[in-house]
C-alpha positions as CSV (number, residue, x, y, z in Angstrom):
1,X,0.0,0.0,0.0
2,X,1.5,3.4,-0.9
3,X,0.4,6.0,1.0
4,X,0.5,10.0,0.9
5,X,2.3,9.6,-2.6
6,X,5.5,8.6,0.3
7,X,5.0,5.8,2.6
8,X,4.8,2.1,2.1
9,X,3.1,-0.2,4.0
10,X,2.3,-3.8,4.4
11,X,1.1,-5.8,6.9
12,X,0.3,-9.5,7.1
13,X,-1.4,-10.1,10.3
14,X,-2.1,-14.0,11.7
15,X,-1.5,-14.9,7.9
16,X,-3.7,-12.4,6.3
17,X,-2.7,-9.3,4.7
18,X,-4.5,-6.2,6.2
19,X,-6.3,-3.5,4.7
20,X,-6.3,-1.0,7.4
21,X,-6.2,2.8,7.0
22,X,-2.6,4.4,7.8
23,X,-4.8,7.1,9.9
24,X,-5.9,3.6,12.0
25,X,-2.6,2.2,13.3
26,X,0.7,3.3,14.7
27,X,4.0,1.7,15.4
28,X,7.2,1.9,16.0
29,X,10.1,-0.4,14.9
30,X,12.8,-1.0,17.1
31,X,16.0,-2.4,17.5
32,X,18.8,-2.1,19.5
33,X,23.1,-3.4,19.7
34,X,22.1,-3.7,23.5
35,X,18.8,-6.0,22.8
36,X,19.3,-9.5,21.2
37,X,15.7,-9.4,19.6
38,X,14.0,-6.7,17.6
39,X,10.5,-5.8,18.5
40,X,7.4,-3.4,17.3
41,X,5.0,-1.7,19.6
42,X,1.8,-1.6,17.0
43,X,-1.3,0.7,18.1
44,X,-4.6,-0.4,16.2
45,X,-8.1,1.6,16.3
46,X,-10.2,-1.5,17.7
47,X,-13.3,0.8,17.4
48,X,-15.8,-2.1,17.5
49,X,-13.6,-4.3,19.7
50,X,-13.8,-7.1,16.5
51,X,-10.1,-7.1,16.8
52,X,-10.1,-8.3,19.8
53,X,-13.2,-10.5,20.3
54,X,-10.7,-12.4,16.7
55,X,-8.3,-13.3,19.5
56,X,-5.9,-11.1,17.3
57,X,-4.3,-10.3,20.2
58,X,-3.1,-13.6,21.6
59,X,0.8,-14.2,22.0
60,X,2.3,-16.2,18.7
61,X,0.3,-15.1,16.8
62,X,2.1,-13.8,13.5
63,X,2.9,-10.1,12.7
64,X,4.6,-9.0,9.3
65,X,5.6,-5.7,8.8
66,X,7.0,-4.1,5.6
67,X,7.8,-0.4,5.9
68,X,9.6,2.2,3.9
69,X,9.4,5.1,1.5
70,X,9.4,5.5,-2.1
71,X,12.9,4.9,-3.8
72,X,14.4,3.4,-1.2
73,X,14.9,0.1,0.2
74,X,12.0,-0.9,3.1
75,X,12.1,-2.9,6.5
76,X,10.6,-6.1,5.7
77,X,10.8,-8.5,9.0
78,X,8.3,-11.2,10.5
79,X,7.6,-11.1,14.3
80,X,5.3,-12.6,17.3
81,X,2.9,-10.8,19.7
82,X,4.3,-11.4,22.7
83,X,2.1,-9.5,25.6
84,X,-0.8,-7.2,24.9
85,X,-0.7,-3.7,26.6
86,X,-3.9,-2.5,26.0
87,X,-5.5,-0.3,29.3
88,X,-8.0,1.4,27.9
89,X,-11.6,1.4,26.1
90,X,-12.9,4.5,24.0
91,X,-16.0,3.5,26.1
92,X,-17.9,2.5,29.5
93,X,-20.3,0.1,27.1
94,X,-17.8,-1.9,24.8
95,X,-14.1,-3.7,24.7
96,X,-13.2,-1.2,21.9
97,X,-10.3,1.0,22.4
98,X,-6.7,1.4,21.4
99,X,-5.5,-2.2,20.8
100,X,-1.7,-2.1,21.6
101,X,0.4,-4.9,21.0
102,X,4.2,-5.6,21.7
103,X,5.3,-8.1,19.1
104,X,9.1,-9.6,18.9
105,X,11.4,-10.9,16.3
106,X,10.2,-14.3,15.1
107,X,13.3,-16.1,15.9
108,X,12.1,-15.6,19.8
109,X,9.0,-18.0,19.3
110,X,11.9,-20.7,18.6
111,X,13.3,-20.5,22.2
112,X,14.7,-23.5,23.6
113,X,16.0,-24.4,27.0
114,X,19.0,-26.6,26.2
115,X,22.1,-28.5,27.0
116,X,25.2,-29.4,24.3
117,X,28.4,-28.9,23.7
118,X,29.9,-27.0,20.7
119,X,33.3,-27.1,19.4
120,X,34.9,-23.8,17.7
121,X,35.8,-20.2,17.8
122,X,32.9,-18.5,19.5
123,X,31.8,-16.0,16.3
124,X,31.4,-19.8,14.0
125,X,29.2,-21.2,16.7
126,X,26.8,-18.6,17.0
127,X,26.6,-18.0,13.2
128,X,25.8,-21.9,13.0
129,X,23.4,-22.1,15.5
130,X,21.1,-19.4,14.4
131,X,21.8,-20.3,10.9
132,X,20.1,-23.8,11.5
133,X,17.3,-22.5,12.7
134,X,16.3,-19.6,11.3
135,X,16.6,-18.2,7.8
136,X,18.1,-14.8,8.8
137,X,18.6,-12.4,5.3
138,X,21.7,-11.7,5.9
139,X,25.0,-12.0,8.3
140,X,27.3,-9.6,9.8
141,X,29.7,-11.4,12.0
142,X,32.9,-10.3,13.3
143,X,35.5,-13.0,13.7
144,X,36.3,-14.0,17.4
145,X,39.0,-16.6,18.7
146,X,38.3,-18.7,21.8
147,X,38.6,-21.9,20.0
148,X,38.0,-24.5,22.3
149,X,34.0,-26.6,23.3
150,X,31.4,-24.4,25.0
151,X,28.9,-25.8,26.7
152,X,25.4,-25.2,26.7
153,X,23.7,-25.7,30.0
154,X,19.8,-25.8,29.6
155,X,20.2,-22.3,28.5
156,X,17.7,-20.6,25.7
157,X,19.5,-19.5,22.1
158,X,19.7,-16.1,23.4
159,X,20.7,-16.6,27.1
160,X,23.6,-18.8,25.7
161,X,24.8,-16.1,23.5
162,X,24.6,-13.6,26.3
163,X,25.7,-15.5,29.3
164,X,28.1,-18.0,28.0
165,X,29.6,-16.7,24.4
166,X,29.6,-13.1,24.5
167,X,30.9,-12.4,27.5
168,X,34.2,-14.4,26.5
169,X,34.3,-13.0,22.8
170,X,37.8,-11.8,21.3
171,X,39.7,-11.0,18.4
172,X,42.8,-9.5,17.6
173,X,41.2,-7.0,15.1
174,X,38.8,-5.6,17.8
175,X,41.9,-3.3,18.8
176,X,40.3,-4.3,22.5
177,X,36.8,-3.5,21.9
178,X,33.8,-5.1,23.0
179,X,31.4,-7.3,21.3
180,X,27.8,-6.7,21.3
181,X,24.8,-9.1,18.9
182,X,21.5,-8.5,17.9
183,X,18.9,-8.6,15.4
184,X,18.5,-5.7,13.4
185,X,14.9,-4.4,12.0
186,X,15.3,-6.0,8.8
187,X,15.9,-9.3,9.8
188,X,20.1,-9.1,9.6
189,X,22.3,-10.8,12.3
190,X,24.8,-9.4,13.7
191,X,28.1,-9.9,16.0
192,X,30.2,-6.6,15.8
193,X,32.9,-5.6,18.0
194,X,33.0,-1.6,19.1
195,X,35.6,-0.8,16.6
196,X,34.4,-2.0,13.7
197,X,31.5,0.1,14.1
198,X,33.2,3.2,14.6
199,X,35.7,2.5,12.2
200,X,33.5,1.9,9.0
201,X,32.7,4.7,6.5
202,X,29.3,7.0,8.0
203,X,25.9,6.5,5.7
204,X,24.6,9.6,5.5
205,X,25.6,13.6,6.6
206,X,22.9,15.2,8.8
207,X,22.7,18.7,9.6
208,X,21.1,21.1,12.3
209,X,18.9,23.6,10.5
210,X,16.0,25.7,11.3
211,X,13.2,23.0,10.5
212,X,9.7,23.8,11.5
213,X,8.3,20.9,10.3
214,X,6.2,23.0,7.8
215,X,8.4,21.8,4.9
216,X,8.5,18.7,3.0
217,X,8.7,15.8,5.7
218,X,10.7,13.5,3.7
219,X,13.8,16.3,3.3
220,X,16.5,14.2,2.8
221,X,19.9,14.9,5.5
222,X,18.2,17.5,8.1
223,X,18.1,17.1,11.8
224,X,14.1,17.2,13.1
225,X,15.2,17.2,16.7
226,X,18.4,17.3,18.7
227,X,18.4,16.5,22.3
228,X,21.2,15.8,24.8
229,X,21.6,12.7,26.6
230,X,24.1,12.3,28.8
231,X,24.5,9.9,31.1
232,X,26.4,11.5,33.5
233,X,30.2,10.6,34.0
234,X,30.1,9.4,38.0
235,X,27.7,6.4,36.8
236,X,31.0,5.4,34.3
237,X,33.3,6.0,37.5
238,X,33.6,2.4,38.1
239,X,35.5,1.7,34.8
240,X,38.5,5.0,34.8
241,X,40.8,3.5,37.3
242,X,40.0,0.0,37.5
243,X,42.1,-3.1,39.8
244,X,41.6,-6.5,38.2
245,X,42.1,-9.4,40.2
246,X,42.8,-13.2,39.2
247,X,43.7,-16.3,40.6
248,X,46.3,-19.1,39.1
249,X,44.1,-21.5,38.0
250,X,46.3,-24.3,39.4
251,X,48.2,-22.6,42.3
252,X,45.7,-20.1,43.4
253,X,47.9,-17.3,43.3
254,X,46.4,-13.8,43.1
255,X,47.2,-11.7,40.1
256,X,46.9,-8.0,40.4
257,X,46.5,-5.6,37.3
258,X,45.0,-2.3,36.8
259,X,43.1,-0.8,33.5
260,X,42.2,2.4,32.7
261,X,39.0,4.2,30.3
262,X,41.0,5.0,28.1
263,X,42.3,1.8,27.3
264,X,39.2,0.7,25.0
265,X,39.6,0.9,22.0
266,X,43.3,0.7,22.0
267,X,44.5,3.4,19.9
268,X,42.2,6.6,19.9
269,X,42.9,9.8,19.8
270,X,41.1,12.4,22.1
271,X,39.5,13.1,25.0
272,X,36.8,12.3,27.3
273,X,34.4,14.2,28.7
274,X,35.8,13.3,31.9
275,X,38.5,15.4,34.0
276,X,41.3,13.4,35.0
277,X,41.4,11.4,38.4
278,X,44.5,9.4,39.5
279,X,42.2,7.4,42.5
280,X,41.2,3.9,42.3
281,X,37.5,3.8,41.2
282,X,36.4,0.3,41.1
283,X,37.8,-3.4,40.9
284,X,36.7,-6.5,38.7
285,X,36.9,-9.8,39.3
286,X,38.1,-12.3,36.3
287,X,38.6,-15.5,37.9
288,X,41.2,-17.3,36.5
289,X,44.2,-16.3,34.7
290,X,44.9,-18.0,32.0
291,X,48.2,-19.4,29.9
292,X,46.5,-21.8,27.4
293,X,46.0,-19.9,24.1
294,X,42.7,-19.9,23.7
295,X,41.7,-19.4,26.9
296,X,43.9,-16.5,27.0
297,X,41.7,-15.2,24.4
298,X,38.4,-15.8,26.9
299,X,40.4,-13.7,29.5
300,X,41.1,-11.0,27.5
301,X,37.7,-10.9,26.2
302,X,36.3,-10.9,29.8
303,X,38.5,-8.1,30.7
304,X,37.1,-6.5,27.6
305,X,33.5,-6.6,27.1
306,X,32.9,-6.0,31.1
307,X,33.6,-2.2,29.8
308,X,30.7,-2.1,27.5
309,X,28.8,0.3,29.4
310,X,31.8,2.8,29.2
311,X,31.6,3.0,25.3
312,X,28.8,5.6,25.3
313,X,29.7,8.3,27.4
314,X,27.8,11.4,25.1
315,X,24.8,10.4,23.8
316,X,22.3,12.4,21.6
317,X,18.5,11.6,20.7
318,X,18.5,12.3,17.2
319,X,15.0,12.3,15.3
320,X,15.5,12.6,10.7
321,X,12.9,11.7,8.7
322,X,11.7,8.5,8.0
323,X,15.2,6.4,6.7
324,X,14.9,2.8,6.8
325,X,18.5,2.4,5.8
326,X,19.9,2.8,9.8
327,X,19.7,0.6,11.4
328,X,21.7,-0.3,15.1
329,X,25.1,-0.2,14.6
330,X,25.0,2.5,11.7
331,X,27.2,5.3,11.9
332,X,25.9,8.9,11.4
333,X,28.0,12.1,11.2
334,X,26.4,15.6,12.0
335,X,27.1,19.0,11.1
336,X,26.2,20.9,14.5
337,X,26.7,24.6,14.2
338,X,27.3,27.1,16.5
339,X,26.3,30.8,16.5
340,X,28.4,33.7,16.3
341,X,27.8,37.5,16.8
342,X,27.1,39.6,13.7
343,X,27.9,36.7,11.6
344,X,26.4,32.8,10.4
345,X,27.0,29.8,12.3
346,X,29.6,27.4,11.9
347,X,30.1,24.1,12.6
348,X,31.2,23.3,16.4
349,X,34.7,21.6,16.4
350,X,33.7,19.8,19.6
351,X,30.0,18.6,18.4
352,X,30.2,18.0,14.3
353,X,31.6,14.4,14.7
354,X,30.5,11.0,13.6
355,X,28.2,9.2,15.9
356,X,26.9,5.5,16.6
357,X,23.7,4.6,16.3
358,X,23.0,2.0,19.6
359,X,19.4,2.1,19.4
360,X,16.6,3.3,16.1
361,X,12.9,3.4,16.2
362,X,11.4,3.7,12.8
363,X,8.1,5.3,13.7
364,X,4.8,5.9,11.8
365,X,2.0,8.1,13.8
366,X,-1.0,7.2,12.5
367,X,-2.7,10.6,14.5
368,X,0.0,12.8,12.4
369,X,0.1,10.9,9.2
370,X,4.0,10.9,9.5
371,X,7.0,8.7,9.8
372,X,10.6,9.5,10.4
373,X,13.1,7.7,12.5
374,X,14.5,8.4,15.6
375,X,18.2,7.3,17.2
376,X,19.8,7.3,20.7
377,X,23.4,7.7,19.3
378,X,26.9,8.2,20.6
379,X,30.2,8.1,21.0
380,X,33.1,8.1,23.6
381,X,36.1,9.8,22.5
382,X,35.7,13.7,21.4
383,X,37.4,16.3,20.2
384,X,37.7,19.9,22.1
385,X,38.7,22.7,21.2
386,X,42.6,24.2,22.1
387,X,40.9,27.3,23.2
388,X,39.2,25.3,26.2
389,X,39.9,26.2,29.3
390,X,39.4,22.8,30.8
391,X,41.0,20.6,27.7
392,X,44.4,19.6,30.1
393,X,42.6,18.5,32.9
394,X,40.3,15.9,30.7
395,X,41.1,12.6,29.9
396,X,43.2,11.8,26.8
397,X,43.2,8.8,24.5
398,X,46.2,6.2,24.8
């Protein structure tokens, strides 16, 4: 269904392809590096409460969702209602009311509590487990070592990944990043260290200009909405000065290390919003240390990906019209200006950067007839300005 001479819909409901008015129905298409599973939150107009009294609204059942706009490629991905939020009735006489559903990725309605063994490097048996079970569209997977048998101990697909795999995950090329896997909004799986994220070429140039939303919606490379959202730098405190402890596996012997922020990625340039601080700020405990090989690659990756969290130290929500390309994991660079007297704006030198996208919602309002696509996005290391009169006394990049 085209809509508005712009949008593009489809949606195949328990099996059957709907006919609904755009004006009826609202969503929002989400997914996440930090979630495993992509969902939708879908709003309906159950006037008559039909929708409803169908059992439409019972968890499994199938929701298909194809969404996009004109000359460009659209989100095509299958999921299953998993809970129904609805809370309210347009009514006192009758079940009709706002029918809202949370659906997730389809691949979730094949959970499976589990024990087995697998042999390999930890990146081939993820990709061959999901790839047995579920016919993903297409594979983005960073290569890990950690060759050795994992074992699976009645865990789920997902809890497995999370619990057991990722946490252990390393590669040489992730110049000490973390890994992080998901399931993107057009049915794409992914395993992607931090650095290969940041490091690959941005998809699109946005800029800050003065929109008013009275122009054409579908303007290609303008910002809609800008809004800061930092998490504050005391709830990262735990990772700047950090003592790692382990324990000879054999001897018991304690092992003392330290690590610091800046360590991850290895190799950046910068600074951190952060002003230096010299004081122990929190410990970690790996367990063993390891001389085997490969399970000195398991070490390092636990040392590793327990720094996710401190990978996303600015953070914007950034709202563009409706682009179905980004998706999490895209990165985004913006052109942020700043004013000055008697005289245009120019970019900011600490601001106009390239960001990550961690999280996207592709949203349609039904109420506004309009879709555009909003991003949490970040990144960790910035640039500020030599004119700064608190540049020395902030953090700098190994």
């Amino acid at each position: 269904m085209q809509y508005l001479d712009s949008y593009i819909f489809s949606i195949n409901w328990a099996g059957q392809e709907t006919n609904l008015d755009p004006a009826d129905f609202s969503f929002s298409i989400r997914d996440s590096i930090h979630n495993f599973f992509s969902e939708i939150s879908f709003e309906v107009k159950d006037i008559t409460g039909l929708f409803q009294e169908a059992y439409l609204n019972t968890d499994s059942i199938p929701l298909s969702i194809s969404y996009g706009i004109v000359n460009q490629s659209n989100l095509s991905c299958n999921y299953v209602i998993d809970s129904d939020e609805t809370k309210s009735t347009y009514s006192s006489d009758s079940i009709g009311g706002p029918l809202k559903l949370k659906a997730t990725h389809a691949y979730y309605d094949l959970s499976e509590e589990k024990s087995d063994a697998y042999p390999g490097r930890i990146s081939d048996v993820i990709q061959n487990l999901v790839s047995t079970e579920y016919g993903f569209s297409h594979y983005n997977i960073n290569d890990t070592g950690c060759d050795i048998t994992w074992y699976r101990p009645l865990y789920t697909q997902r809890e497995f990944i999370e619990k057991i795999l990722l946490p252990n995950a390393y590669s040489y090329n992730s110049h000490e990043s973390p890994f992080f896997c998901w399931i993107d909004s057009n049915n794409g799986f992914n395993l992607r260290n931090y650095y290969s994220m940041i490091t690959t070429n941005s998809y699109k140039t946005y800029k800050l200009v003065n929109y008013n939303g009275s122009n054409n919606k579908l303007l290609d490379g303008i910002i809609m909405d800008l809004r800061r959202m930092k998490v504050g730098s005391y709830l990262t405190k735990k990772y700047w000065n950090r003592d790692l402890w382990s324990r000879d596996r054999y001897t018991g012997e304690e092992n003392h290390d330290m690590d610091h922020i800046t360590d991850y990625p290895s190799g950046q340039k910068g600074q951190l919003p952060i002003l230096e601080n010299n004081l122990d700020s929190g410990c970690y405990d790996l367990i063993y240390s390891e001389t085997d090989p490969n399970l000195l690659d398991c070490f390092k990756g636990r040392k590793i990906n327990s720094t996710k969290d401190a990978m996303f130290l600015e953070r914007f929500i950034l709202t563009v019209p409706l682009d179905t390309n980004i998706l999490a994991g895209t990165l985004l660079e913006l052109n942020l200006p700043i004013k000055q007297s008697n005289s245009g704006g120019i970019n900011s030198l600490s601001y106009s950067d390239k960001y990550l996208c961690e999280s996207v919602d592709h949203v349609w309002s039904g109420t506004k007839r309009l879709g555009y696509t909003q991003c949490i996005i970040s990144r960790k290391f910035v640039t500020v300005p030599n004119n700064s009169l608190i540049k020395l006394q902030m953090m700098v990049g190994s």
